[in-house]
N, C-alpha and C positions, 0 to 999 in steps of 0.2 A: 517377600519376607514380612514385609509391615501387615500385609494381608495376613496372614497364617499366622500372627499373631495377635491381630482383632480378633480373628475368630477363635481363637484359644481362650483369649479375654472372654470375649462374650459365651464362649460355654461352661469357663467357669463362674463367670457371673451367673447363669441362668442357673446353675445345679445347685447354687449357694444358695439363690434365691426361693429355687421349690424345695426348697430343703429347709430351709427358714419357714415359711410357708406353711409346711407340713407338721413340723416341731412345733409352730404356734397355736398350729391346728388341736392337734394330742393335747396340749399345755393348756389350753385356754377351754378343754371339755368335750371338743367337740366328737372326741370317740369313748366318752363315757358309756355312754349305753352299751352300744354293743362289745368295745372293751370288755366291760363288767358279765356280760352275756356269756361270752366267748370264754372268758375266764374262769367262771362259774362250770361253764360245762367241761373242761380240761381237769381242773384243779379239784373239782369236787366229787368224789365219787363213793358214793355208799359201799360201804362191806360189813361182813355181818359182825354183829354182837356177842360179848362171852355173856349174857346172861345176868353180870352181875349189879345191872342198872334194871327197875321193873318201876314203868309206870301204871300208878292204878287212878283212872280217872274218874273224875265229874263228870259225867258222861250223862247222855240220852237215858239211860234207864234210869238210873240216877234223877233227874229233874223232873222225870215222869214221877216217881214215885216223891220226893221230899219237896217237889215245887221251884220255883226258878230262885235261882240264887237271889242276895246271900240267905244263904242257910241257917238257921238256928246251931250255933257253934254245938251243942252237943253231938249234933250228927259225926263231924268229925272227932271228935273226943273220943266217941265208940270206936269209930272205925281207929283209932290210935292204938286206943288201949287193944283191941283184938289183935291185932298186930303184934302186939306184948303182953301177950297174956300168955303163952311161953317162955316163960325166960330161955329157956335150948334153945329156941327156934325164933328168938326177935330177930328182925331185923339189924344191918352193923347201925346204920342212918336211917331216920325217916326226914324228907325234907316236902313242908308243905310250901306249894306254889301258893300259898292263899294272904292275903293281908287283912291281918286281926287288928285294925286301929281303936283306940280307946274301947269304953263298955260296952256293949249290947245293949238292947231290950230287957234279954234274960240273966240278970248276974249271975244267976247257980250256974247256968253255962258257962260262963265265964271262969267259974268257979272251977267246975267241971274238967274244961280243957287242962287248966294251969296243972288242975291237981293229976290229970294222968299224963303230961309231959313230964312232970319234974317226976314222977314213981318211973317212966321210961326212961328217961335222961339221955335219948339219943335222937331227938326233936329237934331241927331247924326250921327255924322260922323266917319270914321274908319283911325285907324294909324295900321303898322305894323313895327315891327322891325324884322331886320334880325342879325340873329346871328353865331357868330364863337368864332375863336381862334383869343386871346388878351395878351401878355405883360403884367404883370400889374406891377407895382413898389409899396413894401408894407415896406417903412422905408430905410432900407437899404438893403431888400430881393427883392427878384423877382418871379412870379409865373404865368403860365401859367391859365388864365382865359378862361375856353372854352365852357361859357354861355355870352360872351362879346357882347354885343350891339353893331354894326358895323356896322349896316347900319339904317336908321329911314324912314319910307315915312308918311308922313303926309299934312292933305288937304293943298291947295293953301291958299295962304293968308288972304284974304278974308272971304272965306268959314271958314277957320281957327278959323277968328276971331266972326265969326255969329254961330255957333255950338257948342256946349258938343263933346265929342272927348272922345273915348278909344280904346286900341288895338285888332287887330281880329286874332291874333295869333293863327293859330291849331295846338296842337303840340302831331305827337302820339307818342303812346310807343313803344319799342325793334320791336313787331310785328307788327307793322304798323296798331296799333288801335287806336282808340281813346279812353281815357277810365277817362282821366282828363283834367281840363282847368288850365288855367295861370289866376290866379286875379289879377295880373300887371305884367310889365314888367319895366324894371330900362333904362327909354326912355332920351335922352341927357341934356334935363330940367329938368328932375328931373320922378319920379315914376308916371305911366300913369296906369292907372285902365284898365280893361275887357270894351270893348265895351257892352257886356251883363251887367257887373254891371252896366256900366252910364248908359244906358235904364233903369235899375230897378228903381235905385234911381230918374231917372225924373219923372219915372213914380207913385212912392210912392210922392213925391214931387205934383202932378197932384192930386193926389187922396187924398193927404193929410194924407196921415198913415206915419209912421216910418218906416224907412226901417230897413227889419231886419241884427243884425251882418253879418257881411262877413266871410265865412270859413276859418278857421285856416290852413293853406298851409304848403304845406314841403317847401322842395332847390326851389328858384327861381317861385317861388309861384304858384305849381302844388297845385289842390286838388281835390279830387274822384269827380267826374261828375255822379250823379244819372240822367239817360236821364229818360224822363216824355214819352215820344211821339216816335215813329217809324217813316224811310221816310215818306212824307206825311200828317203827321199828325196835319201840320198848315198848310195845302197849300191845299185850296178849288179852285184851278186853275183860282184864281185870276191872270192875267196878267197885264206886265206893261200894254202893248198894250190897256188893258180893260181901262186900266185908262187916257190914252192918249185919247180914242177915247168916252169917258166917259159913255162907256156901262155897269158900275157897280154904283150903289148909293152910295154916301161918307158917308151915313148914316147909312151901314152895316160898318163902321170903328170908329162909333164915340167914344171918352173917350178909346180907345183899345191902344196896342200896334204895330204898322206896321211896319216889317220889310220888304225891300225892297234890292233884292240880287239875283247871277246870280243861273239859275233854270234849267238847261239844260246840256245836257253831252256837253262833249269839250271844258269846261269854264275853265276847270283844277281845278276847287273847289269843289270834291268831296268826300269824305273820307266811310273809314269802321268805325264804333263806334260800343261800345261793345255791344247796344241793338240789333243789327243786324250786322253779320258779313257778310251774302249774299249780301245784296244790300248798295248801296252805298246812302252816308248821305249828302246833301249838305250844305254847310260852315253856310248860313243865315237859316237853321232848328239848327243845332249845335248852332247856338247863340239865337234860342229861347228856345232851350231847356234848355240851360243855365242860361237864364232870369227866366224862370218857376221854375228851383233848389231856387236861391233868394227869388221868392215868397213865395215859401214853407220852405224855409230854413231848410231844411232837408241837412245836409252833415255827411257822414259816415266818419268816418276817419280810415281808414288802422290801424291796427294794428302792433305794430314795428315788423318788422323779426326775429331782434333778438329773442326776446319773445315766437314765434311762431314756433323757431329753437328748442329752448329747450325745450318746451310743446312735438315737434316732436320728439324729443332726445327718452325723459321720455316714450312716450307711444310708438314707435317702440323697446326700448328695456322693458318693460313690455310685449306687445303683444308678439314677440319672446320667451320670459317665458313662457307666457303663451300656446303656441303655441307646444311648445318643447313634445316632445313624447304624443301630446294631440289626443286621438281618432277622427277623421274624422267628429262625428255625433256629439261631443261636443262644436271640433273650427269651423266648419258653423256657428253655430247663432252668435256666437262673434263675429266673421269675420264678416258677414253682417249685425248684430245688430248694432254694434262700426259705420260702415259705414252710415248707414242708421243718426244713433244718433248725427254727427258728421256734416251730411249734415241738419239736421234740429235746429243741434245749431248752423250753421252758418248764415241759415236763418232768427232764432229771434234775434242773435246777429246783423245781420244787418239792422234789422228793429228797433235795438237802437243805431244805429248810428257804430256799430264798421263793419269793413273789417277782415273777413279771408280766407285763400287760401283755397279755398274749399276741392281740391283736394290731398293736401299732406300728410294728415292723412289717405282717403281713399287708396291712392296709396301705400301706406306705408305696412298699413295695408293688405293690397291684393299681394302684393312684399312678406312680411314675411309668409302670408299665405299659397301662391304659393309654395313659397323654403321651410318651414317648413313641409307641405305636401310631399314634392319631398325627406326630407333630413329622415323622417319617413318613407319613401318608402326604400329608400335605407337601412338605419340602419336595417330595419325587414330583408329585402332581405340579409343584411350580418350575423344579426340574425339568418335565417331559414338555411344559409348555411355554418355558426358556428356549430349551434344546428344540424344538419343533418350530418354533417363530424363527429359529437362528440358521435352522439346516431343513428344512420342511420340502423348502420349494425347490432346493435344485439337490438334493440327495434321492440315492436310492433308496426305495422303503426298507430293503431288508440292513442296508449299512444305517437308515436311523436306527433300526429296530437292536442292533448291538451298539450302538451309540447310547440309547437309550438304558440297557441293559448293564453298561460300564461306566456311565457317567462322565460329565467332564466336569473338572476341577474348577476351570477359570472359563466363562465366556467374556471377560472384559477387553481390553485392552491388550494389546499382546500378541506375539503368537510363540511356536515352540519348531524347532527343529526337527524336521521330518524327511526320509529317502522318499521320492513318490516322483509316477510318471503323472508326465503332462503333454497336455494334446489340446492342439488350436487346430482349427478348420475356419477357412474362410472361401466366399462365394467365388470363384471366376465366372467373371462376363455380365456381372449383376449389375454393375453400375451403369453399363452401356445400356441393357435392357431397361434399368428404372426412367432414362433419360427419356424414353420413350412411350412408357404410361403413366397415367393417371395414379395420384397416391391412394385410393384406397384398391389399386391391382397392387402397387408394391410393396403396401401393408400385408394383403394377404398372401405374396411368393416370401415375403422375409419369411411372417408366421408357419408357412411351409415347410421352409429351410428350417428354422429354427426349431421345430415339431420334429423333424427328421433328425437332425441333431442330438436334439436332449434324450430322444426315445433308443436312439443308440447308447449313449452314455450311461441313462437307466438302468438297458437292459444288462450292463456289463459290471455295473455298480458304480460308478466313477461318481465323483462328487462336483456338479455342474457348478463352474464360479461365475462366471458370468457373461453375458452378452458384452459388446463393443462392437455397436454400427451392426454387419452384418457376420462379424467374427465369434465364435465361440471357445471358449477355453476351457476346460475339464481338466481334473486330475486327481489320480489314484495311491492308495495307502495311507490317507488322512481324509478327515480327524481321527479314524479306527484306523489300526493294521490291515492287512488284507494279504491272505495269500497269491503269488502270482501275479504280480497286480499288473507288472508290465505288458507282459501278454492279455490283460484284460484290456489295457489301455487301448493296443494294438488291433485286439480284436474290433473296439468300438470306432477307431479307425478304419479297419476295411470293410465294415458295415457300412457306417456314411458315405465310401467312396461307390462302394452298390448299390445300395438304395438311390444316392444322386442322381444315378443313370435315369432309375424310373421317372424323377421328377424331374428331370431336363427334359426326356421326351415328352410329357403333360404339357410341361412349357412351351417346347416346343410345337406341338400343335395347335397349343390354345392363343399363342400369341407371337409367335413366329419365333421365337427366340430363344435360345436353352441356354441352360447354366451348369457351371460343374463344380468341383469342392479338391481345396487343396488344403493337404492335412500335413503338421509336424507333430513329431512325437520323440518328447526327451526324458533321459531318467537322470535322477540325481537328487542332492540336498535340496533344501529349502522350506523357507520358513512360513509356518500356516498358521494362522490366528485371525484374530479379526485387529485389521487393520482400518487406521483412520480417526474419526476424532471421536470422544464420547456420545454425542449426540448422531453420528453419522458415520457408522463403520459400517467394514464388509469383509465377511469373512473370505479368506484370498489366501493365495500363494504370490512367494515374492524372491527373489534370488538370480543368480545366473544359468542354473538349470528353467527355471520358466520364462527369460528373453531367450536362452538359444532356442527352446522351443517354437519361439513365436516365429525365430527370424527362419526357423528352420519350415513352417507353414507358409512365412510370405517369398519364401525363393521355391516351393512346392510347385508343378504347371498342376493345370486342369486336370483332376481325376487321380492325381498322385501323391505317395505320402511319402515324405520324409525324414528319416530318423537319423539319431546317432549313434556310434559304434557301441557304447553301453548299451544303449536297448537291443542291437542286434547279436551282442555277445549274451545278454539274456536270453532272448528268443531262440538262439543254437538253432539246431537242426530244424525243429518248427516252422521258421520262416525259410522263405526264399527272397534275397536280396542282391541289390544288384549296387556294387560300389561305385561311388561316384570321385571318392578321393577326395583330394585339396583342389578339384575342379571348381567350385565353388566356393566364394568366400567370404563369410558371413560375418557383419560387422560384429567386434568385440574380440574375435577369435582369432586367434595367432595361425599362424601357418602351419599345415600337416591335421588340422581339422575334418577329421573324415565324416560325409553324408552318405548313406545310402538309403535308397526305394526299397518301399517294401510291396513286393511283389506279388506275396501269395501269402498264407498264412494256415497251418494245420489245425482246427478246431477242437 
């Protein structure tokens, strides 16, 4: 009992502990990456566009023709004013990805732009802040601010004052993803919105709908970015160029939203986002795709860690339970069902709005798998070569090999209650014959005998316990069960009383002298374990069924075998026996103790 519950102790110490382990593992980053991977590829998945977002870019032809940015501001001036020079057919928004900080070179450009924003009045324009580390004084504390707003660029004056204005901030994550936006920034006048929000709202303002709530944000007003669209996927290779030289109709733009932004490598505004980590995202697609989140107003919101730590806890040390000495062909489906089930409730949980880490319960789950697998490998492998040092040398191969197959519980100390025959053979005439050779002849007639012995016992499956002197003792239906076993016993017994014969005549002509073998054989209780002291045990049989056996071998003559009435009410018809009664009377045993020979046996 103290045993089985060590061991209860220690496997829940050890599930707690790769469980702890594993949580600390997730917690402290170490499945960031591939987390964020895995997640990425689940949660984010392009579909198509109504149309009503069109980016026209800075693009390749574009810098071919006007030279590498920045631009001399009238180029987009024009390209503005074309865009409005319909009033039917303006655009609801135009929102430039571009930043106009103080004067130009050219102030008529400057001029320029201001003067056809404010004649369109449906122009945003982009702020950014740059951020670091700040000082901050809170009372009479101090504390190190390192989200601090320390730098602002915002349009020229002007322009300033003719436009809607919000920030174009991209800010990725650890892995240099994009995977959330900022819905403000805390700008030196005070809180400054998303340039994607001020677009929505002008353009719910145009349309005349409501705009819908703004997502709920964490620290410094991150929140999960559902991208709608893949590179591309508002960019019909409209150019500015196209618009300057007015090879596109303003009529494919009317009542829409235009965003206007640089479109071409080497602009340095290009990012990885989580719907596509191959190809790169550029800044004015991010801020449509952002705008199109608001339409739809779909925002997931992450689930707290914490939350998702202790879910992880719970079900890495469950799974470890369950895992623990579990058959190979049982923990597959778990292991890959749990995974399977796991990735498909992250899915509808995200399509209600909740985030979770895809990948840390799979991981988890495949980690305990792995090493549970590995730790069951092992344990059998110290198992088979427990079990084999313990029962190797005098079992039968086939009864280790279900030994092996079933397992035992306990090889310590102990033994356990079992029905099983038992069978002693010892030498008649041996002692006389050794008195008169040399010891290494009687080395080799014991090893004889004893070779004769065991190869019987083998063949019948009997569990060989041990030599004494020149006697041997066997006995069947432990450690395993065994069909029939008494009649195996039986059999193994009138094998050695045949075989004997061959090797008394050997004897007899090699050295004048033969030997014969007198067998008893009992059935009944008794108790098998390994007996003796920790240091020096032997696995045995021990009770009144294995002395009457013995006594019933040493009152056996030469060539005969002895049983008792249990084993020949076993054997029934099978054998042929011959009753000897209470002629014999064998110490321990009361009177009316019946012995009989066994005579013949049916095979």
């Amino acid at each position: 009992m103290k045993h089985s519950l060590k061991q209860l102790l220690s496997k829940i110490g050890v599930c707690l502990l790769a469980a702890a382990a594993i949580t600390a593992a997730a917690g402290f980053g170490a499945l960031y990456t591939l987390d964020n991977t895995a997640s990425d590829a689940l949660y984010q998945r392009a579909s198509s566009t109504d149309g009503e977002i069109v980016v026209i870019g800075m693009d390749q032809r574009a810098t071919d023709e006007f030279g590498p940015m920045p631009w001399n501001r009238s180029i987009l001036a024009e390209a503005i004013e074309y865009l409005n020079s319909d009033p039917e057919n303006a655009p609801a928004v135009i929102g430039v990805d571009v930043l106009f900080v103080g004067p130009s070179a050219d102030p008529e450009a400057d001029d320029y732009l201001a003067e056809v924003c404010a004649e369109g009045e449906n122009v945003v324009t982009a702020c950014a802040a740059g951020f670091g580390d700040s000082l901050v004084e809170s009372g009479e504390n101090f504390y190190m601010d390192t989200w601090a707003v320390v730098g602002w660029d915002e349009p020229f004056g002007d322009l300033y004052d003719v436009t809607d204005h919000g920030h174009i901030n991209a800010m990725a994550d650890d892995d240099g993803i994009i995977r959330h936006a900022m819905l403000y920034v805390e700008a030196p006048d005070g809180r400054m919105q998303s340039f994607a929000r001020t677009i929505y709202e002008r353009y719910c303002e145009y349309a005349g709908e409501e705009a819908k709530p703004a997502p709920e944000t964490a620290a410094h007003g991150f929140f999960y970015l559902p991208f709608t669209a893949e590179p591309g996927g508002y960019y019909e290779s409209d150019s500015v160029l196209d618009l300057i030289t007015g090879a596109v109709d303003t009529a494919a733009f009317a009542g829409k939203i235009v965003l206007i932004g640089p479109y071409a490598p080497g602009m340095q505004d290009e990012y990885s986002t989580s719907i596509t980590h191959a190809e790169h995202m550029y800044g004015v697609e991010i801020q449509a795709n952002a705008i199109d989140a608001f339409r739809r107003g779909f925002f997931p919101k992450e689930a707290p860690d914490r939350l998702q730590l202790v879910l992880l806890f719970v079900l890495s040390a469950a799974l470890l339970w369950f895992f623990w000495d579990r058959k190979l062909l049982h923990a597959i489906p778990i292991w890959l069902g749990l995974c399977a089930v796991w990735l498909a409730a992250c899915l509808i949980l995200y399509r209600r709005g909740v985030v979770l880490h895809v990948l840390w319960v799979p991981i988890a789950a495949t980690v305990l798998f792995i090493a549970s697998v590995a730790a069951n490998y092992i344990r059998a492998a110290r198992e088979k070569r427990r079990v084999t040092s313990t029962f190797g040398r005098y079992i039968d191969p086939g009864v280790m090999k279900q030994l092996l197959d079933q397992g035992i519980d306990n090889l310590g100390l102990g033994g356990k209650m079992y029905d099983i025959a038992v069978l002693f053979v010892d030498i008649r005439g041996f002692t006389t014959m050794s008195e008169n050779l040399d010891p290494p002849t009687v080395v080799e007639i014991i090893n004889k005998y004893l070779t004769l012995t065991t190869e019987c016992i083998m063949r019948y499956h009997g569990t060989l316990d041990k030599f004494v002197g020149d006697c041997t003792m066997a006995f069947w239906n432990a450690p395993v069960p065994q069909d029939d076993y008494v009649f195996l016993a039986c059999c193994a017994a009138m094998d050695m009383v045949k075989y004997s014969k061959a090797l008394g005549e050997e004897l007899l002509e090699k050295y004048g002298r033969t030997v014969s073998f007198g067998v008893g054989v009992n059935v009944g209780p008794a108790v098998v374990g390994n007996i003796g002291a920790p240091k020096r045990m032997d696995y045995t049989a021990i009770g009144d069924t294995v002395n009457t056996s013995s006594r019933l071998e040493a009152n056996a003559p030469a060539g005969t075998i002895y049983i008792s009435r249990a084993v020949a009410d076993v054997l029934g018809d099978r054998a042929q026996t011959t009753s000897l009664g209470g002629s014999i009377k064998l110490k321990g045993k009361a009177e009316g103790f019946e012995i009989l020979t066994l005579d013949s046996l049916k095979y």
